[in-house]
N, C-alpha and C positions, 0 to 999 in steps of 0.2 A: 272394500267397496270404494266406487272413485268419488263419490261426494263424503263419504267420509273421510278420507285423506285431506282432500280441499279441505271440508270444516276446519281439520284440526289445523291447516294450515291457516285456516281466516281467521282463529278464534284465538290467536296470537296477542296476548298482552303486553300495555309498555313494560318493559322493566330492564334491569343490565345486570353484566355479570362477566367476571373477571375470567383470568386464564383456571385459576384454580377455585374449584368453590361448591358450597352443597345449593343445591336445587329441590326447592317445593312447591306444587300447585296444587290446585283444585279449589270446588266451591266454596270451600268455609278452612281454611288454613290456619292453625294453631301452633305455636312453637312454644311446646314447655320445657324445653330442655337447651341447655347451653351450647351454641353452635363454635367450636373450636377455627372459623375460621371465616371468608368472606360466606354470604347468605344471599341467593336470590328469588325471590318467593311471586308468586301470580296468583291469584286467585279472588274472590266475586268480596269474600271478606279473608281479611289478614288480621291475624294480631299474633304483639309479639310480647310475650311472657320472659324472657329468659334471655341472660347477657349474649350479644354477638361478639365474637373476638376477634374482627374484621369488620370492614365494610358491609352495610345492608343495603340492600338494592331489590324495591318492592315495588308492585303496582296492583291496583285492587280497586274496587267500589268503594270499601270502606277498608282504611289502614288505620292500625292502632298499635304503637310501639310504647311499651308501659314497663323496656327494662333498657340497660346499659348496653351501648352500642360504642366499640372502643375505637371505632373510625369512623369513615363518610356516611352519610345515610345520602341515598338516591330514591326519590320516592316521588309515585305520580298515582291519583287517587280521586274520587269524590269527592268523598270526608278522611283529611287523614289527621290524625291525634298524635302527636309527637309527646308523652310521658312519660318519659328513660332520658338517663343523662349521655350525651353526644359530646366523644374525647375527639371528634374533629368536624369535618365542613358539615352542613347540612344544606340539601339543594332539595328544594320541594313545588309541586305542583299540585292544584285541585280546586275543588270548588269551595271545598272551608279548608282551612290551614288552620291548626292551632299547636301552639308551642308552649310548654309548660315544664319544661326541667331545663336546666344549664346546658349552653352548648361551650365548646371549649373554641373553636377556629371561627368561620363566618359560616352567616348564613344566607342564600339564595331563594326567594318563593315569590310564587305568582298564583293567583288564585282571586275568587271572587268575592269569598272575605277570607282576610289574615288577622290572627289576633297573635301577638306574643303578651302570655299571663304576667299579672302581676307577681312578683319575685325571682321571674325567669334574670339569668343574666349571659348574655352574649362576647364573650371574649375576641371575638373576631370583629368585621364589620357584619351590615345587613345591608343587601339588596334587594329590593322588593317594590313588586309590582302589582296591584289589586285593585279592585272597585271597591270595598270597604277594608280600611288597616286599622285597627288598633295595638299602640303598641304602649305595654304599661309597663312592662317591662325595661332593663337595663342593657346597652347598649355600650360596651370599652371602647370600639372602633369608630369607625364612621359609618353613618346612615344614608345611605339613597334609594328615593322613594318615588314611585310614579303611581297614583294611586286617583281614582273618584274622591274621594274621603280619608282623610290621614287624621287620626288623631294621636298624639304625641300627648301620653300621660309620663310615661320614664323618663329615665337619666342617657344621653348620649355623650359618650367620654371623648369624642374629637368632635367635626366638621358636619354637617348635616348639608345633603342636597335635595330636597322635597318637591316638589312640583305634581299637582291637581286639579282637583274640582273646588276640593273644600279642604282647608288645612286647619284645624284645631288644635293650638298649643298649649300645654296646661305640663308641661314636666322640663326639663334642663336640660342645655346645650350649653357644655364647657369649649364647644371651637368654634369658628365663625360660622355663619348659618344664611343659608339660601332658603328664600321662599316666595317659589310662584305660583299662584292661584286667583283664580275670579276672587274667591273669599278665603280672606285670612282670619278665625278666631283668638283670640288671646285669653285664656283661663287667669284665673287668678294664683296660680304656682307656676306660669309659664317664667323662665330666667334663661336671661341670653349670657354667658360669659366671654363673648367677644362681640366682634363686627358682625348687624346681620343686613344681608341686602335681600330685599323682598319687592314683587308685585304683586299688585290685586286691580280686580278693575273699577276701586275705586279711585287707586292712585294717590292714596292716605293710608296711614292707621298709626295709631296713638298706641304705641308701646308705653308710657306711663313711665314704672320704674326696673319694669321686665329688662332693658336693657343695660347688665352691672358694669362691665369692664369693655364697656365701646359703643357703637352707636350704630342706629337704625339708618339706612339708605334707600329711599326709592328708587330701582333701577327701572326705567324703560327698556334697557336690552333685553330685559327678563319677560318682555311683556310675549303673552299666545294670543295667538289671535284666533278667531274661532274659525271649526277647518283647517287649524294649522295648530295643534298643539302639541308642544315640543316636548312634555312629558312622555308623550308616547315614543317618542324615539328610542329611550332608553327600554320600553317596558317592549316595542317589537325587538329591540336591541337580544334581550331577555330570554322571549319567548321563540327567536331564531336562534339561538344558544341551545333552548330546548328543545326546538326540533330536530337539530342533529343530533343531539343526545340520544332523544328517541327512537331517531333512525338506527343509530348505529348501537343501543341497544335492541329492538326488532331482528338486525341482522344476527348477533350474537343468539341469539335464541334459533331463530332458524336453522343458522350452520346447527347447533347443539343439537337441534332436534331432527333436522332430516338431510340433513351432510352428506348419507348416501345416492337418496333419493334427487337430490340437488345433483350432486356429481355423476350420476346416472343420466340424468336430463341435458347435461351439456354436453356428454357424449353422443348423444342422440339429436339433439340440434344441430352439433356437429356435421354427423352424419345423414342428415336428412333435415333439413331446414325447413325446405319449403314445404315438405308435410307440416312440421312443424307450425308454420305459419298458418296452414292452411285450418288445422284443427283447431289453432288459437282462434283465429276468425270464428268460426263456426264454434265455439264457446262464449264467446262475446257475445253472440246473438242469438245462440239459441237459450241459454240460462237469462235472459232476459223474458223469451217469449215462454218457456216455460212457466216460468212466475205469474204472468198475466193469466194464463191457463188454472193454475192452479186456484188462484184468486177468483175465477170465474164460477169453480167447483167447491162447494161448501166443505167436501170431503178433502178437497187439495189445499184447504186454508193454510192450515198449520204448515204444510212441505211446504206451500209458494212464502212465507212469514218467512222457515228457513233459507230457502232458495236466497231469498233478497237480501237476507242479511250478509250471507256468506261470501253472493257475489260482490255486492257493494264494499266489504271488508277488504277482498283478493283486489280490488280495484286502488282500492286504498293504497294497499300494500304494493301494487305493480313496479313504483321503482323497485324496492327494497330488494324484492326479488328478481328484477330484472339485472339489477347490480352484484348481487350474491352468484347468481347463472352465469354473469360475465367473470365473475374470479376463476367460476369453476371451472370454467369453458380455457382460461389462459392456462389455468397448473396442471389441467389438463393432456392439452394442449402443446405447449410451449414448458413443462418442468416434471413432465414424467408421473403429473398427480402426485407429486414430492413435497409440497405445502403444508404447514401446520397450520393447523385451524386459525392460530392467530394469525398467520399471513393472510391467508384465505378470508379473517373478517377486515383485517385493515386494507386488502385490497377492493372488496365490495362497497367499506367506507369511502373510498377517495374515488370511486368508481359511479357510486351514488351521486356524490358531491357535484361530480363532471356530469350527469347526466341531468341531476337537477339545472345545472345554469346551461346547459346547451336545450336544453325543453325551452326557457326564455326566449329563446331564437323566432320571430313567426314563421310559423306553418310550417317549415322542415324542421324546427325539433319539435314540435306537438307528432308530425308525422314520424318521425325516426322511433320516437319514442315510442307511436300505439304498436310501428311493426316488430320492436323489440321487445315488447308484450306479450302480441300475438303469439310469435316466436316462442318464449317462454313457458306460456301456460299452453302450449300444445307440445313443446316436448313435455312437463311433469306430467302432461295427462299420458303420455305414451309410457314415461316409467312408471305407472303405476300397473301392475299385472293384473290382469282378470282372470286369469286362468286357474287360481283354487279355487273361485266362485265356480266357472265352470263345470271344473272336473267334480266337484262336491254336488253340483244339480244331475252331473249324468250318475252319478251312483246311487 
């Protein structure tokens, strides 16, 4: 059925996933058994039980890793629980972030609150970006933070770069130390062991005897002005890092899951375009006017509820897929459909990339880009076959 193909094409989760690797979905995903290699998991809830012997790369409502992961963890979530020891990076997104076993390399997260626990210890640096941070934990490398709220209970074994709303120090920085913020607190175990330069908008603060081996500086160059605050640079810095991320995991799933279907549809773009176009239009706007309909009829609630989410989701998704259809359309094309999947995602990567910044353009790329849309999702509607429906109704 052709709204089911879409669905499954709309209801596409973040997550990534390498040239070699096991793949699990669904709504409630459980892993008790030891995965021998990279692991890419989707699903409404994850959790993970059992050592990864590779890379994990997850995305879920809720994530909960409560065993040894012997590489990266790439993880984007709701609520995601990090409780297994991490023998390398860890890059994480969500709306809580909590970290509580050793990580070995650095760590990257954004999210709306981050806490690393007490006893955790970070061998790497931290980058990190939040609306509430607490960090009680231990820290070898260097710290940089763009956060609403930082509070600094641990140990940091180099440099710290902080800058917020509110910065709360009560734990130890062994290398010089930056701090800008409206407000600076000072706990009573906060200790500077070098140079620290700070603003606040009071343009004061009494360090006391918190600073051991150097001394406090009020910098004005430090100073945000409101409407202009410079923490955020770092933290959209961050979170455009993580959107290519996610793009070019989205693509990676895609090609994995409808590779044929994709290179079916570029063939037929190909060869019929402006059908193509034409059907894309008339998808646009009819799956719009359906919805209202459906909305209208108590009996159509629930379809039009579907209807909107699905299309709002494929709308989302439009580059992604508009960029994946154009690899297709070249190996197609121009290499005999002689392409390996990894070609095929890294060319829809840097494909993406260019379509994204030529969209910035007024008005011919917002236009280039709806007719390369249009295009798109009227050829996948034309590869999808209706004809076992058919033939299945006349018998």
């Amino acid at each position: 059925m052709k709204l089911t193909a879409l669905l499954s094409l709309a209801c596409i989760l973040l997550s990534a996933v390498h040239a070699f690797c096991q793949m699990r979905s669904g709504e409630n995903v459980i892993i008790n058994e030891k995965v021998p290699n990279d692991l890419y998991v989707a699903g409404s809830n994850v959790t993970v039980n059992a050592p990864i012997d590779g890379d994990l790369i997850v995305t879920g409502g809720t994530v909960t890793i409560n065993d040894t992961i012997t590489q990266d963890i790439m993880v984007a979530g709701g609520t995601v629980m990090i409780n297994g020891y991490v023998k390398d990076d860890v890059r994480c997104a969500g709306g809580t972030v909590r970290l509580s076993k050793n990580v070995e390399g650095d760590v990257v997260a954004a999210g709306s609150n981050i806490t690393i626990e007490k006893g955790v210890s970070i061998l790497g640096d931290l980058y990190i970006a939040g609306g509430e941070v607490v960090l009680d934990g231990d820290v070898n490398g260097q710290i940089k933070s763009a956060s609403g709220t930082l509070t600094l209970n641990g140990k940091a074994g180099k440099d710290i770069d902080c800058r917020g709303g509110t910065l709360i120090m009560n734990g130890t920085v062994a290398g010089a130390s930056i701090l800008a913020a409206r407000e600076i607190q000072l706990g009573s175990q906060a200790q500077f062991n070098d140079d620290v330069r700070y603003w606040n908008s009071a343009e004061s603060l009494d360090f006391g005897n918190a600073v051991r081996n150097g001394k406090a500086t009020f910098d004005s160059s430090l100073k945000m002005e409101t409407g202009k605050w410079h923490y955020l640079g770092f933290g959209s810095l961050l979170m455009g890092l993580w959107y290519l991320g996610t793009a070019l995991i989205m693509i990676i799933l895609i090609q994995y899951l409808f590779k044929v279907t994709f290179s079916k549809a570029a063939n037929i773009i190909k060869n019929a375009s402006l059908k193509s176009l034409g059907l894309g239009f008339l998808f646009l706007i009819v799956v719009p006017v359906a919805v209202i309909v459906c909305f209208i009829t108590i009996v159509g609630l629930p379809v039009g509820i579907l209807l909107m989410i699905t299309f709002i989701t494929v709308i989302i998704l439009a580059t992604v897929i508009v960029a994946l259809l154009i690899a297709h359309w070249i190996n197609n094309t121009n290499y005999n459909s002689s392409w390996s999947s990894r070609k095929i995602i890294l060319a829809a990567f840097g494909i993406f990339i260019v379509l994204k910044l030529a969209s910035l353009t007024p008005f011919v790329g917002p236009l280039v880009m709806f007719l390369l849309a249009c295009m798109g999702f009227g050829g996948i509607l034309q590869s999808i076959s209706w004809r076992r429906k058919q033939m299945t109704a006349g018998t």
